[in-house]
GUZA-465703 format. One record per residue: x, z negated, y of N, C-alpha, C in turn; residue in three letters; residue number from 1. Coordinates in pm, whole numbers, m for minus. Layout:
N
n_px_n_pz_n_py_ca_px_ca_pz_ca_py_c_px_c_pz_c_py_type_seq
X_Z_Y_X_Z_Y_X_Z_Y_ALA_NUM
...
END
This chain:
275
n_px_n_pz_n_py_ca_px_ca_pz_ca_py_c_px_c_pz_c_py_type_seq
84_0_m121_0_0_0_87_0_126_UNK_1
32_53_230_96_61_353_128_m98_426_UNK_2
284_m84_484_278_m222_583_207_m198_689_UNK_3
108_m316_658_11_m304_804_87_m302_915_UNK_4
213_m360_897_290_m409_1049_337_m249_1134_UNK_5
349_m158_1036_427_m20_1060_310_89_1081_UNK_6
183_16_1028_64_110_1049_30_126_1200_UNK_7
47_m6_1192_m23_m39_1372_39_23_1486_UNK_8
225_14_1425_294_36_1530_288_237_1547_UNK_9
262_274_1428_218_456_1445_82_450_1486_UNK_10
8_388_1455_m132_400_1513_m135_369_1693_UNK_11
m39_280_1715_2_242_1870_6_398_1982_UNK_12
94_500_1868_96_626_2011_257_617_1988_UNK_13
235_743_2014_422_831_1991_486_711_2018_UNK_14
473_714_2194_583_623_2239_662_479_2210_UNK_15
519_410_2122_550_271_2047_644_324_1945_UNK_16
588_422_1848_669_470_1701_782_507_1752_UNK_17
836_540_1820_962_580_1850_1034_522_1914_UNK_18
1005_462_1989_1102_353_2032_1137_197_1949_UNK_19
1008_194_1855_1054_103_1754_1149_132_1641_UNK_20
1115_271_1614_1255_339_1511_1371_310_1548_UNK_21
1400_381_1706_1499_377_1751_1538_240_1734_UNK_22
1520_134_1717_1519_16_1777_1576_m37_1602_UNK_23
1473_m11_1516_1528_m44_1395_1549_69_1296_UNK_24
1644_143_1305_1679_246_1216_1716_175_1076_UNK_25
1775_80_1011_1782_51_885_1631_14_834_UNK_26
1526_20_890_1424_m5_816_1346_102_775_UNK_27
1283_112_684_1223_242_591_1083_216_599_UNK_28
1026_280_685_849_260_707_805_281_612_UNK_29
678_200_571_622_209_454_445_259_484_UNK_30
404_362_504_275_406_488_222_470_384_UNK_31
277_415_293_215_507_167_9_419_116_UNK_32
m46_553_74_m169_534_40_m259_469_158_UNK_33
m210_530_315_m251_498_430_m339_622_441_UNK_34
m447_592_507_m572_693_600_m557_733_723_UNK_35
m464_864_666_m469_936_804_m524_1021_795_UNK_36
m611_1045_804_m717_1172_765_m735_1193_900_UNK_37
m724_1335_964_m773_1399_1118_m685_1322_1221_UNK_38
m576_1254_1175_m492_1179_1332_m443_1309_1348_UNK_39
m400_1273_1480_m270_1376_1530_m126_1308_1573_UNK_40
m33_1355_1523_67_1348_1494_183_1423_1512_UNK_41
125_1508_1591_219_1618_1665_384_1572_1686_UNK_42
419_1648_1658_624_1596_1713_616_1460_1672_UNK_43
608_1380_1582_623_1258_1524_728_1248_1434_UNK_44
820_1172_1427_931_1110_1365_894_1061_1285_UNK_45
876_1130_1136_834_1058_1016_980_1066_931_UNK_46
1053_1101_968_1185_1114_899_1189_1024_802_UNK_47
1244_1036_625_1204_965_548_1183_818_492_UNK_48
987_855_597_865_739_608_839_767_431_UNK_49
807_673_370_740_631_285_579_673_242_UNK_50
519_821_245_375_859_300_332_886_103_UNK_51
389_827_3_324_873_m82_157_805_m99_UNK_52
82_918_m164_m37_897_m208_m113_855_m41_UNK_53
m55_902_74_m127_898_180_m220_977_232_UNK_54
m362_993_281_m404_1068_342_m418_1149_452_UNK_55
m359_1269_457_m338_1355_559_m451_1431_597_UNK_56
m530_1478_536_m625_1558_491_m646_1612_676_UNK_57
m616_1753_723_m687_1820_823_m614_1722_953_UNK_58
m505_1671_908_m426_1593_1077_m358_1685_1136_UNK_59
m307_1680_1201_m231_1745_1342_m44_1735_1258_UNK_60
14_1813_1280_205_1750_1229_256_1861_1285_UNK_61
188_1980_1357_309_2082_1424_399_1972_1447_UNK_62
534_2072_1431_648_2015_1464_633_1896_1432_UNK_63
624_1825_1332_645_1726_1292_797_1667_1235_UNK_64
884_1563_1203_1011_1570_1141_963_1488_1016_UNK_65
912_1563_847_913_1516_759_1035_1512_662_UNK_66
1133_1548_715_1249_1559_643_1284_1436_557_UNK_67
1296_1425_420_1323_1304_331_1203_1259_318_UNK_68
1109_1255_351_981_1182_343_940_1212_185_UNK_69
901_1114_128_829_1058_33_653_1112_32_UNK_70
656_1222_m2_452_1255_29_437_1311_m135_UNK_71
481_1249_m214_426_1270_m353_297_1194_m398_UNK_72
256_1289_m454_63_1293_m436_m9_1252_m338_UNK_73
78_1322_m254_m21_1290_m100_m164_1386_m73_UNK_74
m225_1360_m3_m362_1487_44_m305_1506_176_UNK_75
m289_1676_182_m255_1754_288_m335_1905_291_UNK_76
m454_1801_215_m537_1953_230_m590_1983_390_UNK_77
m562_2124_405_m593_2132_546_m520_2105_606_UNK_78
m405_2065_597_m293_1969_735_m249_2098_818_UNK_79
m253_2068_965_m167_2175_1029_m8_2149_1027_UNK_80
91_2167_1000_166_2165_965_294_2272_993_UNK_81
198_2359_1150_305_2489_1177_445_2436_1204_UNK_82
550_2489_1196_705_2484_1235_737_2310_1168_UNK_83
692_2263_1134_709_2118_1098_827_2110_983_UNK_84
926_1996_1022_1025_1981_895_1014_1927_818_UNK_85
1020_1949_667_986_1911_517_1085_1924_415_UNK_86
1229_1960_527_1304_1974_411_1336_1844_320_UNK_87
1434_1914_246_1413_1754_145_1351_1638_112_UNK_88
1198_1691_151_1119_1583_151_1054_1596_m57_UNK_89
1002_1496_m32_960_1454_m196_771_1475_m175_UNK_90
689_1662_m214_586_1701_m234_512_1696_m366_UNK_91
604_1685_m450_536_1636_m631_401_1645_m594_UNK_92
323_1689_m701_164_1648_m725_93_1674_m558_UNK_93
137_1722_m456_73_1676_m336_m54_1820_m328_UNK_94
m143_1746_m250_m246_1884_m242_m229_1930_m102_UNK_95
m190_2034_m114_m133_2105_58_m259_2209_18_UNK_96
m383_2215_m19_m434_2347_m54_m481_2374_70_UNK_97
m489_2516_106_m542_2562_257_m508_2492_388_UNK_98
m361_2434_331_m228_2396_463_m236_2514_511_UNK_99
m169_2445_678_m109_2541_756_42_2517_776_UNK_100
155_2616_716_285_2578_710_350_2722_729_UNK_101
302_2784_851_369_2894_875_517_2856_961_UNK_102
607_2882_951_740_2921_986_808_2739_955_UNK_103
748_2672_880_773_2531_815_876_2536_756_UNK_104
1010_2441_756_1096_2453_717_1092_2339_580_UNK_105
1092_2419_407_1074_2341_359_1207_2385_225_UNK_106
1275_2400_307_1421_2439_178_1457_2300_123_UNK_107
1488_2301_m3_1506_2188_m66_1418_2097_m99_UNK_108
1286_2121_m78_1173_2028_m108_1181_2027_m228_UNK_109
1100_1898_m294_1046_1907_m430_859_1888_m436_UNK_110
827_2030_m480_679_2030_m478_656_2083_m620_UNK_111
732_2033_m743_697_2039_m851_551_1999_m900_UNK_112
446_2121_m929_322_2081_m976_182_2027_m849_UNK_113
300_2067_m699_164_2079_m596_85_2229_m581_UNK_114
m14_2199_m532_m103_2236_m463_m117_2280_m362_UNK_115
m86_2450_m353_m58_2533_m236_m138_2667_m211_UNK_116
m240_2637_m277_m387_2735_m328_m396_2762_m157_UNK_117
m452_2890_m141_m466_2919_1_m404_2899_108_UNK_118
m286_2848_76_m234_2768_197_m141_2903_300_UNK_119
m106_2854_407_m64_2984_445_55_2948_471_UNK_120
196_3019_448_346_2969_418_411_3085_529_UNK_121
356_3139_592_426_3265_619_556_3286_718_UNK_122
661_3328_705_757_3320_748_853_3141_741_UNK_123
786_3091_635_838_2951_597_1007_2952_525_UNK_124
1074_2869_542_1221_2893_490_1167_2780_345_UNK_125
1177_2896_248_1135_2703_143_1270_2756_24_UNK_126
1376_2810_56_1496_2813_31_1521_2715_m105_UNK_127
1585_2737_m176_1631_2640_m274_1508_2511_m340_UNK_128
1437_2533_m284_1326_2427_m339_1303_2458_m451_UNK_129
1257_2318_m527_1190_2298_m672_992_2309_m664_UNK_130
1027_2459_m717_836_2487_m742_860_2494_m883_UNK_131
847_2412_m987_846_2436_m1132_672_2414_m1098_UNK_132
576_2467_m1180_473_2455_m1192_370_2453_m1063_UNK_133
427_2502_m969_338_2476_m848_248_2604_m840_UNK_134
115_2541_m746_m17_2662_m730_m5_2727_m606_UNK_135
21_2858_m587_8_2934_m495_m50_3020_m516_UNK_136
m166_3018_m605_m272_3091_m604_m375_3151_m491_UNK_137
m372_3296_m436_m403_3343_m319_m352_3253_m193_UNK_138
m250_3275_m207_m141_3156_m63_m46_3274_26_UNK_139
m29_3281_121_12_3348_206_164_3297_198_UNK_140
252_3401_138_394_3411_163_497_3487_227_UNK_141
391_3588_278_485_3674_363_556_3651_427_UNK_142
677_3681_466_832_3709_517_903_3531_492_UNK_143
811_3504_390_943_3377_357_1043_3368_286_UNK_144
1104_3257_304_1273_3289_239_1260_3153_122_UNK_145
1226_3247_m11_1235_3186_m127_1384_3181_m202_UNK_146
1507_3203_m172_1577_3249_m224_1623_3169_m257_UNK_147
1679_3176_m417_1728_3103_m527_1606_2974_m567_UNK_148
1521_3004_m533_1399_2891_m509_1368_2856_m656_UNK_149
1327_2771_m780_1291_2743_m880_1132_2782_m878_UNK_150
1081_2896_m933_928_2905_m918_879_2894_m1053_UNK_151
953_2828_m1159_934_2839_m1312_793_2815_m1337_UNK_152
723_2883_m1389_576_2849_m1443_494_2847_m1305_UNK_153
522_2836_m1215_453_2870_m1080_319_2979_m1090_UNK_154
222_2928_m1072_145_3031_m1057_104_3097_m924_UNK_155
129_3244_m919_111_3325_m768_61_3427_m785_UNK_156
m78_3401_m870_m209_3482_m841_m229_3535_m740_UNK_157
m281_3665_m714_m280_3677_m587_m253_3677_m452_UNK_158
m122_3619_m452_m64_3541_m357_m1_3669_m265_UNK_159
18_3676_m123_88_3754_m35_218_3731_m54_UNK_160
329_3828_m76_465_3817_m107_521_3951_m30_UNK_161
453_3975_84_533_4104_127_647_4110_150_UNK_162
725_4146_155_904_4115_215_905_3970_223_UNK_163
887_3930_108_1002_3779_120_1111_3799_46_UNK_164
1165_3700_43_1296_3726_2_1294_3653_m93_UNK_165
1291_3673_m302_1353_3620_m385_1495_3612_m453_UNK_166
1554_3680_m354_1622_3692_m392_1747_3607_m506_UNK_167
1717_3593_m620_1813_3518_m747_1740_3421_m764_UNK_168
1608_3427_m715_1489_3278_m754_1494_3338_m914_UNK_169
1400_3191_m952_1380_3171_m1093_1219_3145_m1139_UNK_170
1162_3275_m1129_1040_3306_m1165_1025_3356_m1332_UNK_171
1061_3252_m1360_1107_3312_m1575_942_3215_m1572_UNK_172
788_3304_m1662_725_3238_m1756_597_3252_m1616_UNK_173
637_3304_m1452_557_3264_m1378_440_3364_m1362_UNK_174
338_3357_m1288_189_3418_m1297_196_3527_m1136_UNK_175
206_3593_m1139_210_3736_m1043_98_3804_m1054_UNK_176
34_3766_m1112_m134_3855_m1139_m207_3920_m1031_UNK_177
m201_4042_m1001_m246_4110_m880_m168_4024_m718_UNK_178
m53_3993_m737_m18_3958_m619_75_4075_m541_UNK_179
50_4035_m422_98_4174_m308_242_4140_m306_UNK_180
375_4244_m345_478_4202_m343_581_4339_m314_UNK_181
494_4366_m194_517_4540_m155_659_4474_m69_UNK_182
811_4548_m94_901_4541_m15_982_4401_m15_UNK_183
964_4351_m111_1044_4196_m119_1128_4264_m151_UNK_184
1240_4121_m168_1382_4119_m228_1395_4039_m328_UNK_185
1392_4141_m446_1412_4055_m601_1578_4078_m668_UNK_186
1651_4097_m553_1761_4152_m605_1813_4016_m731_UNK_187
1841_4022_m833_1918_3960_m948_1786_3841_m943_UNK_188
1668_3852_m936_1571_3766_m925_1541_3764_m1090_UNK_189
1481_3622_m1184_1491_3577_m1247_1290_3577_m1309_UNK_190
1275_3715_m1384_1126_3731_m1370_1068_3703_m1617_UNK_191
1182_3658_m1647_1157_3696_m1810_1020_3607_m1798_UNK_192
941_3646_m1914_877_3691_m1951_746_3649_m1834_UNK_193
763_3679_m1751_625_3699_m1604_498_3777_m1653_UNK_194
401_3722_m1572_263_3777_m1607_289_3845_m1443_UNK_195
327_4018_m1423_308_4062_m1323_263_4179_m1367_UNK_196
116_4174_m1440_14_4252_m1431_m82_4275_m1326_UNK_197
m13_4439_m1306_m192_4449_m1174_m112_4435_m1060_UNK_198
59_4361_m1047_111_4312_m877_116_4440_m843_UNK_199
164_4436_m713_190_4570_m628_340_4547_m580_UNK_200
447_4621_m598_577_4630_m607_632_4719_m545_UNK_201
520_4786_m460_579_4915_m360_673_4887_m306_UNK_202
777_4976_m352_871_4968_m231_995_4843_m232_UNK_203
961_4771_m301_1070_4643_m379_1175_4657_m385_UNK_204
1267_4610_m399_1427_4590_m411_1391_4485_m547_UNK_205
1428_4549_m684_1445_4471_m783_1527_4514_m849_UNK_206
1694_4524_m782_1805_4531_m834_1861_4446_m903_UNK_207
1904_4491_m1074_1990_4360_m1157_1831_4284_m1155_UNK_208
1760_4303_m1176_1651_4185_m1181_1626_4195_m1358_UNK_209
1555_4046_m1386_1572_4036_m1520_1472_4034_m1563_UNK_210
1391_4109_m1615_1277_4126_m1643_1210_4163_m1810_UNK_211
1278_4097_m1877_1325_4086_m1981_1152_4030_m2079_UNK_212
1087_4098_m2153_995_4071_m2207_855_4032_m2110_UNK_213
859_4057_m1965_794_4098_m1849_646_4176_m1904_UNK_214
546_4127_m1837_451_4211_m1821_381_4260_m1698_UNK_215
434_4413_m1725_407_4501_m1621_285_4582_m1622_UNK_216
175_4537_m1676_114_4627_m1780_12_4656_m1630_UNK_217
m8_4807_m1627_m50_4844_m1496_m25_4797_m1333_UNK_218
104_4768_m1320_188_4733_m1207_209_4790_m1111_UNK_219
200_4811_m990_257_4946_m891_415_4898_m883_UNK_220
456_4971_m949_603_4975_m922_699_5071_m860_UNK_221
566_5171_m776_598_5295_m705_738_5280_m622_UNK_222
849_5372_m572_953_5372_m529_1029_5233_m518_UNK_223
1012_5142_m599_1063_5056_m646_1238_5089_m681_UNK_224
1351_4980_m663_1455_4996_m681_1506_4921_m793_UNK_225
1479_4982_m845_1468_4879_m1012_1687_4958_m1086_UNK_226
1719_4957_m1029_1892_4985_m1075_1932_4886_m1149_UNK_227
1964_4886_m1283_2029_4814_m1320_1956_4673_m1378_UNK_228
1842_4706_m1350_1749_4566_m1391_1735_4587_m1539_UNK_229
1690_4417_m1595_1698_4423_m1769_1488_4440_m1784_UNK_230
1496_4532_m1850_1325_4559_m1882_1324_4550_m2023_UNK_231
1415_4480_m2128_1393_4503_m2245_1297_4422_m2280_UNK_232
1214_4498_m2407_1082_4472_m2460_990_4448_m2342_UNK_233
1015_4439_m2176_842_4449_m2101_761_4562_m2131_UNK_234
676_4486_m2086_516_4563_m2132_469_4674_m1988_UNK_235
499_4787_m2039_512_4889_m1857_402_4969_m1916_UNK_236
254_4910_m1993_207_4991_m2035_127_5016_m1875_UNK_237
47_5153_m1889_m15_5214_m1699_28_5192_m1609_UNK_238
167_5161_m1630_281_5136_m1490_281_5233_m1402_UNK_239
302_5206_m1286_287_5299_m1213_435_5323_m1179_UNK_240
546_5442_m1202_718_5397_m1154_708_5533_m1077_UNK_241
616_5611_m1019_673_5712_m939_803_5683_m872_UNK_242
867_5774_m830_961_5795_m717_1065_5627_m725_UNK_243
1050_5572_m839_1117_5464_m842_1274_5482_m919_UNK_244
1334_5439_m867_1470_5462_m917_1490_5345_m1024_UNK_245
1554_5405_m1169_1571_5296_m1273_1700_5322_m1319_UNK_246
1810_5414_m1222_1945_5402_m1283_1981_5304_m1333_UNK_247
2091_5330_m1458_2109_5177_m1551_2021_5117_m1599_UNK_248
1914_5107_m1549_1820_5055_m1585_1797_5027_m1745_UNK_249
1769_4886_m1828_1815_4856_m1998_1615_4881_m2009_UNK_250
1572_4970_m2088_1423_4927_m2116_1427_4944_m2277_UNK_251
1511_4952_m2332_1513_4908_m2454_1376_4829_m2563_UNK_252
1343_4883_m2634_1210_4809_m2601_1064_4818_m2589_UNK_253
1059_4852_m2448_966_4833_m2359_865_4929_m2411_UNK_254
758_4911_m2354_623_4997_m2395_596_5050_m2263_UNK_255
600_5186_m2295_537_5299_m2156_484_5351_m2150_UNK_256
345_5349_m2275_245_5429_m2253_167_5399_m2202_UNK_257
98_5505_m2137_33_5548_m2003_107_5555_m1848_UNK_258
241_5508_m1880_309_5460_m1781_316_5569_m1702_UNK_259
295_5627_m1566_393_5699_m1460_466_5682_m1406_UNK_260
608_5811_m1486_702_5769_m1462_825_5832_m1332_UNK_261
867_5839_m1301_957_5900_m1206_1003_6004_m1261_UNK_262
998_6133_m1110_1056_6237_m1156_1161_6252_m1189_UNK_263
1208_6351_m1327_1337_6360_m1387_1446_6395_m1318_UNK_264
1391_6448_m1220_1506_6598_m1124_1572_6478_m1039_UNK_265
1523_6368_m1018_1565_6277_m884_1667_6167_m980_UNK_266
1674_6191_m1077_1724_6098_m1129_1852_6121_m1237_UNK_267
1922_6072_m1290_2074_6092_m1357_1983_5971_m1514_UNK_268
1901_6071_m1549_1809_6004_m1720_1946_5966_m1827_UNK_269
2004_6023_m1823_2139_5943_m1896_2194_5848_m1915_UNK_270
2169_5763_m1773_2213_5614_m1758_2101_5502_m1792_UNK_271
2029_5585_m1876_1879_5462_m1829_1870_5449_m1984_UNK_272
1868_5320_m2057_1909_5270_m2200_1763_5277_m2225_UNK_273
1715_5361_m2340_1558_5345_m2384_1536_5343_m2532_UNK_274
1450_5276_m2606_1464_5301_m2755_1395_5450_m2767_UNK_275
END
């Protein structure tokens, strides 16, 4: 439970909370399983406060400093949350569903197994973070920087992925099911055995990508840069690979019927390993 003594003094107004921090920096605020449902909290120094199992639900945190903070199984459904810092903060179990965390800096978080259904992430840095099992089911990711990010078992149904950047993330086992992923960067990105049936891949950079027992099964993978990527045994059945380049490319394997495939004339078919 929250110290009432630390409740009062954030409930007091910026100016109390911050000048009491300042005042005692070795102490570690404790608001966890506190009701903040609809405060505002704008530019607030929560730097790592103690907020697990707290209620956020629809508060105010632009620009907020959650960095280190403790919000495992917190409610942040609804939280505004634009430009706000979250790096290395502790999100486990938290429900951010239909957050607002556009250009949110959340590299290094751990949101293993939260709740990011609808939420909108766009242009967010969530860099190196731990998403093993997290929901981004129809969640807005465009132009964020996932790179080297853990998305293992992650589900991203639907999810907006236009030009973000995965680049060497670890999406092995994760759910891509009709998600928009026109023009990302999957260069050496980490996709074995993915459910990315139905995504849209126009235009992609999925160089060296590992896609290794992958299902592509009716995928737009149109002018896609697939060089050198591992496709052995994926499923490319009604793939769409026009105008996509698969030099080197290993499909060993793989199933391509119905697939459309790229024209022969544009391409050096010699280098491309097929059973």
């Amino acid at each position: 439970m929250a110290n009432r003594e630390h409740l009062a003094l954030l409930k007091a107004g910026a100016v109390t909370w911050i000048e009491w921090r300042k005042r005692n920096p070795q102490i570690e605020p404790d608001l966890s399983a506190a009701n903040l449902q609809g405060d505002n909290f704008r530019g607030a120094n929560l730097q790592g406060v103690n907020l697990r199992k707290v209620d956020l639900g629809n508060a105010l945190l632009v620009r907020a400093n959650l960095s280190g903070a403790d919000l495992s199984s917190a409610n942040l459904h609804k939280t505004l949350l634009v430009e706000a810092n979250l790096s290395d903060a502790n999100l486990s179990v938290a429900n951010l569903s239909g957050a607002i965390l556009t250009q949110a800096d959340l590299s290094h978080a751990n949101l293993i197994g939260a709740d990011l259904s609808e939420a909108n992430l766009r242009g967010a840095a969530i860099a190196h973070a731990n998403l093993i099992g997290t929901d981004f089911r129809g969640a807005n990711l465009r132009d964020t920087d996932l790179g080297t990010a853990k998305l293992i078992r992650a589900n991203l149904s639907s999810a907006n992925l236009i030009e973000a950047n995965l680049i060497e993330a670890d999406l092995s086992e994760a759910t891509l099911y009709e998600a928009e992923v026109l023009g990302a960067y999957l260069y050496k990105t980490d996709l074995y055995k993915a459910n990315l049936s139905k995504a849209r891949f126009s235009g992609a950079y999925l160089l060296r990508a590992n896609l290794t027992e992958a299902d592509l099964s009716e995928a737009d993978l149109s002018w896609t840069n697939l060089r050198g990527a591992n496709l052995v045994g994926a499923n490319l059945r009604g793939a769409n690979l026009r105008g996509a380049d698969l030099r080197g490319a290993n499909l060993i394997g793989a199933n391509l019927q119905e697939a459309i495939m790229p024209d022969a004339s544009r391409h050096n078919w010699l280098t491309i390993k097929s059973s």
